[in-house]
C-alpha positions in Angstrom: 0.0 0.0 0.0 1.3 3.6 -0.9 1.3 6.6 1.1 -2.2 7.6 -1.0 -4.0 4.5 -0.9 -3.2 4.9 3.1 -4.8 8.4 2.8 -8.0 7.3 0.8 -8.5 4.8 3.3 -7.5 6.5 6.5 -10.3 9.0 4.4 -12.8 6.5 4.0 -13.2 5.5 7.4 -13.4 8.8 8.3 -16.7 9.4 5.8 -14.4 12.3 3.8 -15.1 12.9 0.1 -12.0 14.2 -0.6 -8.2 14.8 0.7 -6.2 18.2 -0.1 -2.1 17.9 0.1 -0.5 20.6 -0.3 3.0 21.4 -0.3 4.5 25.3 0.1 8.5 26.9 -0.4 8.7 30.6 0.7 11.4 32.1 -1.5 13.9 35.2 -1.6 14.4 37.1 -4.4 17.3 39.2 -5.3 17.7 41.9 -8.9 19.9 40.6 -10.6 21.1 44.1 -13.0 22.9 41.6 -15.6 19.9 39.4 -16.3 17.7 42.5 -15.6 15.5 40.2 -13.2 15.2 38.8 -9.9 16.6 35.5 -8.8 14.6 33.3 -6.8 16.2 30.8 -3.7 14.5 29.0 -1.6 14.7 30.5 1.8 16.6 28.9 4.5 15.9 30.8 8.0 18.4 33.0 6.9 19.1 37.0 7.8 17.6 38.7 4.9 20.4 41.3 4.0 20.4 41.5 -0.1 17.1 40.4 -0.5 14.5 42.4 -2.2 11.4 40.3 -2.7 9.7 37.2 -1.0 7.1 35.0 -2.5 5.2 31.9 -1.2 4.3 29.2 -3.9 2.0 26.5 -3.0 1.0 23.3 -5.1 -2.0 21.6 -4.5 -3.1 17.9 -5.1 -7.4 17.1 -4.5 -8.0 13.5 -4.7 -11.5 12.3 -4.6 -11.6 9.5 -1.8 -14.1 7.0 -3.4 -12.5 7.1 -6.9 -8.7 7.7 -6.6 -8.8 10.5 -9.5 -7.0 13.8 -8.4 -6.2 17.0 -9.9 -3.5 19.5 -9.4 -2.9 23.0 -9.6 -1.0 25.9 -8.2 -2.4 29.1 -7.2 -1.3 32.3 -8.0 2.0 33.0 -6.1 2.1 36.1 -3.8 5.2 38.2 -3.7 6.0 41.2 -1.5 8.6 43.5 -0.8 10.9 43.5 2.2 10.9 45.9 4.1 14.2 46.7 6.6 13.8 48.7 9.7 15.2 51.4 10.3 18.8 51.8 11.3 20.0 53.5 14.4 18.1 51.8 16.8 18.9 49.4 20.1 18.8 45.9 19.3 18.6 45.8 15.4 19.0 42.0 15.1 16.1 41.3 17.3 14.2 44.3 15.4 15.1 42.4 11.9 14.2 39.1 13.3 10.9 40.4 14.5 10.0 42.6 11.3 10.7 39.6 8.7 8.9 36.9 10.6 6.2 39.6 10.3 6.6 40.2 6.6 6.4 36.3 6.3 3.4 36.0 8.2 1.6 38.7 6.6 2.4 37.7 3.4 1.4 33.7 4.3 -2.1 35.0 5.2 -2.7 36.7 2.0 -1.6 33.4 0.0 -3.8 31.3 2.3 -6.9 34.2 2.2 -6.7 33.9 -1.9 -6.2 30.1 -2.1 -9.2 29.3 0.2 -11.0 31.8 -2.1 -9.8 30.0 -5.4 -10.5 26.2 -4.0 -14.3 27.2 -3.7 -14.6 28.3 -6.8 -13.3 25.5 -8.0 -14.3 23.1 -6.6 -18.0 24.3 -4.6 
């Protein structure tokens, strides 16, 4: 038995009609001037120094339970600029540590927000 047949059954016993896996990356970007674009990396709990952007892409897979036939699909991907505090204050590091787990979560929201929108109109 495979990980999905476990999931359809686990599924079926629970009287679902469906199973949603999901799987997300949150990425840095940085301008590249020579290509004239942004580079994308995925991002690794790193200090965000060079960066300029952040995105979140998330791929979906919704298999029906009684039938095994799935689809997949990825939403549109959010990006948003980061945004460094200011300098000259006490305690930068914890300021910068603070501000981009805030600029992750923010942006996070606004992917979840527009994919629960797009699933039901998919799918209601």
């Amino acid at each position: 038995m495979n990980w999905m047949q476990a999931l359809r059954y686990i599924a079926a016993k629970g009287h679902q009609k469906a199973i949603i896996v999901y799987q997300d990356t949150l990425q840095t970007g940085k301008y590249d001037p020579v290509l004239k674009s942004t580079v994308w990396s995925d991002y690794k709990n790193e200090k965000l120094t060079d960066t300029t952007s952040l995105r979140y892409l998330v791929r979906f897979i919704l298999v029906d339970v009684a039938t095994g036939e799935w689809a997949t699909w990825s939403p549109v991907n959010y990006e948003s600029r980061v945004i460094f505090p200011q300098t000259g204050k006490k305690d930068t590091s914890t300021t910068e540590v603070t501000a981009t787990e805030q600029q992750i979560t923010q942006l996070k929201q606004r992917t979840y927000a527009a994919i629960v929108k797009d699933m039901v109109n998919r799918y209601q």
